[in-house]
C-alpha positions in Angstrom: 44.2 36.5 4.9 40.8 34.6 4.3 38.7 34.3 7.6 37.4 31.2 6.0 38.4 28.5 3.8 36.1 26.3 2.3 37.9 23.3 0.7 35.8 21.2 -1.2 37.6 16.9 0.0 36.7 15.5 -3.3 34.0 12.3 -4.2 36.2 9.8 -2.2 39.7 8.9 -3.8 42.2 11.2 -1.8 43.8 11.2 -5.7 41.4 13.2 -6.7 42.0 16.4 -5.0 43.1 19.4 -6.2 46.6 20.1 -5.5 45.6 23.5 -4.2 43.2 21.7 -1.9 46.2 19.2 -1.1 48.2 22.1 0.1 46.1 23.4 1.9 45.2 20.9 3.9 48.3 19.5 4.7 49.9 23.0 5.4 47.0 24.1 7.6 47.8 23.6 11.7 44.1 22.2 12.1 41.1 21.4 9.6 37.6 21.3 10.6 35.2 18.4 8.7 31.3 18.6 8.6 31.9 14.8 8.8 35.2 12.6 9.3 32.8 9.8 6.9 34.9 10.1 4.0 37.7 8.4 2.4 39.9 11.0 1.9 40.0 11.9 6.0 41.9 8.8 6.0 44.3 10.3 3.6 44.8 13.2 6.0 44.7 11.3 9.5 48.4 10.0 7.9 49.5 14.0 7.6 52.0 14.5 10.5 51.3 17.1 12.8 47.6 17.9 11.2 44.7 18.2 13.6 41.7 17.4 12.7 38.3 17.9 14.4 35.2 16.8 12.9 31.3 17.3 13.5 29.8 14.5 13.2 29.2 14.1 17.1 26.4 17.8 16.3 24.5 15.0 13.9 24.5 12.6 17.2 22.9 15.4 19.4 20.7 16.8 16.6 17.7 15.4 15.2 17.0 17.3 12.1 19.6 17.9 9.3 18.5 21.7 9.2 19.4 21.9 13.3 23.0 20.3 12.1 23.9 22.8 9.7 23.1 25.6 11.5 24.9 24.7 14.6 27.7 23.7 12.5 27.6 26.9 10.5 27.5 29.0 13.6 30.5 27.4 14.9 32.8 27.7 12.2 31.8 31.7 12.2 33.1 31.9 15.3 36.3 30.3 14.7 36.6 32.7 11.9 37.0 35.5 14.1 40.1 33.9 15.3 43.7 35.9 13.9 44.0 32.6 12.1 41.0 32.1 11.0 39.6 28.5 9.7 40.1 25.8 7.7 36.7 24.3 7.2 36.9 20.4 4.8 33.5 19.0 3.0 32.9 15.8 0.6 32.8 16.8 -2.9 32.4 20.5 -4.1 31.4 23.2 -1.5 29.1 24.9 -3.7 27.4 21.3 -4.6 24.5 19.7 -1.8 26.0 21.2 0.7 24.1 24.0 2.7 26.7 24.8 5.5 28.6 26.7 2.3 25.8 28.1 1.7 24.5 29.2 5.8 28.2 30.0 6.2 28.5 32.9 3.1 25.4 34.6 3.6 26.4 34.5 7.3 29.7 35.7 6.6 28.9 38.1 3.8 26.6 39.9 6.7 29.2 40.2 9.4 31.7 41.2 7.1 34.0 38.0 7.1 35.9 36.5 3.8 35.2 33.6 2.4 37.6 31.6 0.1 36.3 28.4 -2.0 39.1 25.8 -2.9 36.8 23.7 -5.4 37.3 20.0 -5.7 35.3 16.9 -7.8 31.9 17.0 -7.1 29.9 13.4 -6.8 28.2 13.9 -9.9 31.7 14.2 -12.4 32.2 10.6 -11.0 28.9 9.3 -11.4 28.6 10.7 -15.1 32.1 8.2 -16.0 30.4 5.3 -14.5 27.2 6.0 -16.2 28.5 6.9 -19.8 26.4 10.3 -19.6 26.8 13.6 -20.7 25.6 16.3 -18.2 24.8 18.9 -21.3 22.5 15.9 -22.5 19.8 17.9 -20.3 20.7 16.3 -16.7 18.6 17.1 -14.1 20.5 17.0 -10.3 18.5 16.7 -7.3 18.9 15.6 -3.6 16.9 12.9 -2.7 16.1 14.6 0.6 14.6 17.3 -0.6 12.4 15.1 -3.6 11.1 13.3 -0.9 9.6 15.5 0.9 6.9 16.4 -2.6 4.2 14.3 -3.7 5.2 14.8 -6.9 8.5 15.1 -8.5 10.1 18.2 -9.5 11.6 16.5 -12.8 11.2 16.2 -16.8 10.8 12.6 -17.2 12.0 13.0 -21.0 15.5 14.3 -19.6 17.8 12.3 -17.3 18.6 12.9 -14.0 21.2 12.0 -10.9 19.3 12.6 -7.0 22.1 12.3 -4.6 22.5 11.6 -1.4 19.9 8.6 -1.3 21.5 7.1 2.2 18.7 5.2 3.7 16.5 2.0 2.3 14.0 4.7 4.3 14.6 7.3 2.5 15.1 4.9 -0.5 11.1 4.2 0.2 10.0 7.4 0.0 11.6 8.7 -2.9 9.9 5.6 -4.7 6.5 6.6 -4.0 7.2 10.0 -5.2 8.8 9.1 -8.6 6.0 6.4 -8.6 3.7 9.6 -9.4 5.7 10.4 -12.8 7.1 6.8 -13.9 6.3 3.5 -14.3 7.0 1.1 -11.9 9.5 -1.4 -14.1 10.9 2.2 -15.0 15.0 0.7 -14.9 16.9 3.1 -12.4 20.6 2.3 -11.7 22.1 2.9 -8.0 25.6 4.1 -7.6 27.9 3.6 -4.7 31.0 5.4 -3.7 31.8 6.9 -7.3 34.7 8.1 -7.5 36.4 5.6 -5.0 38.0 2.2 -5.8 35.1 0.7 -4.0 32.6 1.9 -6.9 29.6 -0.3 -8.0 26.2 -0.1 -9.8 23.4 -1.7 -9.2 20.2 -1.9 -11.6 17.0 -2.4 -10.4 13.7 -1.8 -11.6 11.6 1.1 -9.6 9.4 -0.4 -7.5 12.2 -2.5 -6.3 14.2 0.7 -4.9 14.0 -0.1 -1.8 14.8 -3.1 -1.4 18.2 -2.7 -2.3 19.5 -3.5 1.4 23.4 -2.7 2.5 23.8 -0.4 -1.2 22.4 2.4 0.4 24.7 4.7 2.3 26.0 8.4 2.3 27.8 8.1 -1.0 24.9 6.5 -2.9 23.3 8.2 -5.4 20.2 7.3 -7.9 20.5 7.6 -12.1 16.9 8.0 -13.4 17.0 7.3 -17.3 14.9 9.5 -19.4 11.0 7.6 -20.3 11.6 5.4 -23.8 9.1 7.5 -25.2 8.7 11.2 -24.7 5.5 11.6 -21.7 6.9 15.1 -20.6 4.4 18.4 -20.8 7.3 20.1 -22.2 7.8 18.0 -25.3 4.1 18.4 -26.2 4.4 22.1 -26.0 7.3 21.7 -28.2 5.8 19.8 -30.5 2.7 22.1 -30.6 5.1 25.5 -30.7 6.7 23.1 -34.3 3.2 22.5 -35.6 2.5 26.3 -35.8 6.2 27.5 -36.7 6.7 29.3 -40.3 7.6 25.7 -41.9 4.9 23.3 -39.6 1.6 22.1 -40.2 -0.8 24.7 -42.4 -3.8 23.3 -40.3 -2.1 24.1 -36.9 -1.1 27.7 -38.3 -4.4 29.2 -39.3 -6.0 28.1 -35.9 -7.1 30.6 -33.2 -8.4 31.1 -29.9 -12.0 31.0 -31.2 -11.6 28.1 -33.9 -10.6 25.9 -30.8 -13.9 26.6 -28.8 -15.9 23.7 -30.4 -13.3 21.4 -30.8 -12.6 22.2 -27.3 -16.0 21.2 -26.2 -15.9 18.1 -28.1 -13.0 16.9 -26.3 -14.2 18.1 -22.9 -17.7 16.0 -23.9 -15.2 12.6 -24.9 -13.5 12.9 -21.5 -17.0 13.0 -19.6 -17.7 10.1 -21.6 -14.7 8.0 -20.8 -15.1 8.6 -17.3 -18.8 7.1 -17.6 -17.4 4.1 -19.1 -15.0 3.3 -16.5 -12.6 2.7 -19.2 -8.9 4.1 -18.1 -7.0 3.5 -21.4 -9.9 5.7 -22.8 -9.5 8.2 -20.7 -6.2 8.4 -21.0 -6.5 9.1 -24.6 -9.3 11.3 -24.3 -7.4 13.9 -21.6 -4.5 13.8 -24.1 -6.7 14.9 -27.1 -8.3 17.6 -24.2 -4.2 18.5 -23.5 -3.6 19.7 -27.0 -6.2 21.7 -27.2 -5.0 23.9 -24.0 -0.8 23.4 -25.4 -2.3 24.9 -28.8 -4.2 27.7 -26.4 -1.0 28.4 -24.6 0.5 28.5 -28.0 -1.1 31.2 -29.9 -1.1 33.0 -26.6 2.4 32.9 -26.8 3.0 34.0 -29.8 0.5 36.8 -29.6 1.9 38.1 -26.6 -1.0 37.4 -24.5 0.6 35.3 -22.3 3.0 32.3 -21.5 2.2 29.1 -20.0 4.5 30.3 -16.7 1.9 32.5 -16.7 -0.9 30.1 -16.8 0.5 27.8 -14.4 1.4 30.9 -11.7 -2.0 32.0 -11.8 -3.9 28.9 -10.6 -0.8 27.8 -7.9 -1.1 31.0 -6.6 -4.9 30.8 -6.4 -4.8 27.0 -5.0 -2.4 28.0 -2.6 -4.4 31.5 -1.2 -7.9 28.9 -1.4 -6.4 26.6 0.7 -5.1 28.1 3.9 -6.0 24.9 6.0 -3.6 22.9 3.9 -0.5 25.2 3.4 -0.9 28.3 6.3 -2.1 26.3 9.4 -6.0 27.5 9.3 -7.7 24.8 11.3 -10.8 23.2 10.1 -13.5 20.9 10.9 -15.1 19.5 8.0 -16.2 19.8 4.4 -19.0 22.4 5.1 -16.1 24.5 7.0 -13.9 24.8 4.3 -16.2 25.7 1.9 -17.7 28.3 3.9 -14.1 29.9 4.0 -13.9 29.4 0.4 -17.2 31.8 -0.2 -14.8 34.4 2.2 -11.8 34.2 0.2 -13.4 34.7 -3.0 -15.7 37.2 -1.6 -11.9 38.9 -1.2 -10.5 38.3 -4.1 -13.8 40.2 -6.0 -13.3 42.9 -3.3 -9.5 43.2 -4.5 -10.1 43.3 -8.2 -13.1 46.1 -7.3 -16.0 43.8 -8.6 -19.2 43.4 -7.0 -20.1 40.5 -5.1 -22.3 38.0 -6.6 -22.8 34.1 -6.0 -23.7 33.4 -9.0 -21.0 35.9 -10.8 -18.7 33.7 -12.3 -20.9 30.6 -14.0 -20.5 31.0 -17.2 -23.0 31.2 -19.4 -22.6 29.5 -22.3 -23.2 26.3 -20.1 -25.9 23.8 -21.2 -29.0 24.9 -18.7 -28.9 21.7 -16.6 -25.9 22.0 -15.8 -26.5 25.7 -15.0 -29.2 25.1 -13.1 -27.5 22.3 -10.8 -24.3 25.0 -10.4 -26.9 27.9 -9.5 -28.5 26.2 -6.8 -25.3 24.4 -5.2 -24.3 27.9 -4.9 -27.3 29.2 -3.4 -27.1 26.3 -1.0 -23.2 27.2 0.6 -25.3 30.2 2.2 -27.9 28.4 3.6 -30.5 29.5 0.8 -33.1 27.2 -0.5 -33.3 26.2 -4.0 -36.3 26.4 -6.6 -39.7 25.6 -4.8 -39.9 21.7 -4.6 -43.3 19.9 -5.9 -44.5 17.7 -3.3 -42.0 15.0 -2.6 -44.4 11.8 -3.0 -43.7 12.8 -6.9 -40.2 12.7 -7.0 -38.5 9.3 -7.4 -35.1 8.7 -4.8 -33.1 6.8 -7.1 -31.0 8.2 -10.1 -32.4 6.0 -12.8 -36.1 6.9 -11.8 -35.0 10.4 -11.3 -33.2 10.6 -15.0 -36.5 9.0 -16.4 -38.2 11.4 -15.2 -36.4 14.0 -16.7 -36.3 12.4 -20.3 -40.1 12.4 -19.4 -40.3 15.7 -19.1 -38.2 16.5 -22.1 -40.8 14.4 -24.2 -43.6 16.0 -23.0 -41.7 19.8 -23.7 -41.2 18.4 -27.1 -45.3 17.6 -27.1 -46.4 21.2 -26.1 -43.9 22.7 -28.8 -41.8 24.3 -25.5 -37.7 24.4 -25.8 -36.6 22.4 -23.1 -33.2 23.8 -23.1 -34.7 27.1 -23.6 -37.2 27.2 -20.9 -34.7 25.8 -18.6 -32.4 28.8 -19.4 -34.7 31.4 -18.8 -35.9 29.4 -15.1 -32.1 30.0 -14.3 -32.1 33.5 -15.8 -35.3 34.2 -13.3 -33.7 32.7 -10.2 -30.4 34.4 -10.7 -32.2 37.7 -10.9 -33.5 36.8 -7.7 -30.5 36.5 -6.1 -29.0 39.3 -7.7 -31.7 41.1 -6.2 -31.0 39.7 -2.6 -27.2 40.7 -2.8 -28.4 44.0 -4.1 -30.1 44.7 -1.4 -27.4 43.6 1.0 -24.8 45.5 -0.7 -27.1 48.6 -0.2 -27.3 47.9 3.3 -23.1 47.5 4.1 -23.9 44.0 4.1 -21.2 41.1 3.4 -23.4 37.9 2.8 -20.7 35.5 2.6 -19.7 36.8 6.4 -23.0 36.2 7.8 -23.5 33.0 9.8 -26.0 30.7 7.9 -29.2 32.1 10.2 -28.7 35.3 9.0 -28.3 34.3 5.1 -31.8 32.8 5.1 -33.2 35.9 6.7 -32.2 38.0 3.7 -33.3 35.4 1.3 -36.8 35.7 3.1 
């Protein structure tokens, strides 16, 4: 005999249950429901001599959903110690949205206790008749709970996809703002209500008007989100890039490599600066797409060389946002702007300590950067440990405002180009000078047993000096 019995109630229409779960229901002394908010409990309440006992007063006592299903789960593992054992009803499919199947088998599974699955109609068969789609058409499934809780969604907007249990106009808001980070806001979304059930309807609204849907919203609503009318997803560019280079795609996109990319790559990188200066969005929305290929065709030839996948790409730098920002995602408290940075010189300080390099500020600005912008990088480095800068000519000379200040460097160019000097040159070897100079701080430090980037600020300067 099964300890437990998991029988899944069907969307809605007591019709559609299984006759296994039929029989067992009606055959069963006493059924327990995570909720008696379902059509087909009506069905049962007409069974003569069935008792049934339902949880829904634990969601009146509790107020989060994860409190619910734990008490709920914990209960039912104790009636499953009973010589009987128990009969335990859910909507839909047990193994679909519901996470008391899911406490109650890994529970279960650790005490030692059987569980049985009687499998019934999910929501989502339902929903895919009154919407006319095919699942295999790359649906996507989510609960609407759990999407909005991101700040962006976890979804493929070139493939379609179904969020259930959308049972609030609250929850309806929230869900809006985070699909408002990957679609447009006329993007047409269709609401469906009690699928499944005679009562069915759809509603379609555009998405900014989600919300506002009133009375549709309950606990058998769900939410259809229709692929974009024109592929927008990362995935379909790498797909298109991975077509360009296959055996039979563009000649062009085949003989390209890692190195053959580097100037176009800077090109791109220059157009986006650009269209940032010029305040013009549609531009830069071109220009970061031209800047997207190039990293797709990056990832690529990676890829096909073995090298590495974009998984790989993308694991790296979550990973590293997530350990570089413990004040956001582990609880590290912090004051201010000049107190996360500070940590940020700590953490990497620890990840060079882990990989066995040796600590240096200026270690990782690379080189091949144009010497003004070098310069400006070195010394906003130098200044997170409280280190002064180059020596500063007497301020009375140096104008306050950016458009004096940038005349005075083209100024300064002109009269470089006078005296037959580089500009770009002589600026290079300035940085080269002061990052020897720093070098040869750290040095010192590092001789010493000295950790610069855990000194307090007082005790940085006293090195530099």
């Amino acid at each position: 005999m099964n300890n437990i019995t998991i029988v899944g109630l069907g969307p809605g229409d007591p019709r559609l249950l299984t006759r296994e779960a039929w029989e067992i229901l009606t055959q069963a002394p006493e059924v327990y429901l995570r909720t008696a908010r379902h059509p087909t409990v009506d069905a049962l309440r007409a069974v003569p001599g069935l008792h049934l006992v339902s949880f829904d007063e634990v969601y009146e006592q509790t107020d989060a959903f994860a409190d619910v299903y734990q008490t709920i789960s914990a209960r039912i593992l104790e009636l499953a110690a009973r010589p009987q054992g128990v009969v335990y009803a859910v909507p839909g499919h047990p193994a679909v949205g519901e996470t008391t199947t899911q406490l109650i088998q890994r529970a279960a599974a650790a005490q030692g206790l059987s569980v049985r699955i009687v499998e019934g109609l999910s929501f989502i068969e339902p929903l895919l008749t009154a919407l006319r789609v095919d699942a295999l058409d790359g649906l996507q499934i989510a609960d609407a709970m759990l999407l909005a809780n991101k700040h962006h969604a976890p979804l493929d907007p070139d493939r379609p996809a179904i969020l259930g249990q959308l049972y609030s106009r609250l929850l309806a808001g929230e869900v809006k703002l985070v699909l408002l980070n990957t679609y447009p806001e006329d993007h047409p979304l269709t609401l469906v209500q009690a699928a499944g059930t005679p009562a069915s309807q759809t509603l379609q609204l555009p998405l900014h008007e989600l919300d506002h849907a009133g009375s549709f919203f309950d606990h058998l609503t769900a939410l259809y989100i229709p692929p974009l009318p024109h592929a927008g997803g990362y995935d379909a560019l790498q797909e298109i890039v991975a077509r360009l280079r296959a055996p039979d795609g563009c000649p062009w996109d085949r003989e390209q490599t890692h190195e053959s990319l580097v100037s176009p790559l800077l090109e791109e990188t220059y157009e986006v600066i650009a269209a940032i200066e010029s305040g013009d969005a549609h531009l830069l929305s071109e220009e970061l797409g031209d800047l997207y290929l190039n990293l797709a065709m990056q990832v690529q030839i990676a890829a096909e060389e073995g090298e590495f996948r974009l998984a790989d790409v993308l694991s790296h730098i979550i990973a590293k946002l997530i350990r570089r920002h413990p004040h956001v995602f582990s609880g590290l408290d912090v004051q201010n702007v000049d107190e996360v940075l500070q940590n940020w010189e700590k953490i990497k300080a620890a990840e060079r300590q882990t990989k066995g390099e040796v600590e240096s500020t200026l270690g990782s600005v690379p080189s091949a950067l144009p010497a003004l912008m070098q310069a400006e990088i070195y010394q906003r480095r130098v200044a997170r440990l409280g280190w002064p800068g180059a020596p500063v000519p007497d301020p009375g000379v140096i104008p306050a405002d950016e458009e004096a200040f940038g005349d005075l460097l083209f100024a300064l160019v002109a009269q470089a180009r006078a005296r037959g000097v580089d500009p770009e040159r002589a600026l290079r070897q300035a940085n080269a000078r002061f990052a020897a100079q720093v070098r040869a701080v750290e040095t010192r430090a590092q001789a010493a047993g000295v950790t610069l980037s855990a000194l307090v600020p007082a005790e940085r300067v006293t090195w530099w000096e």
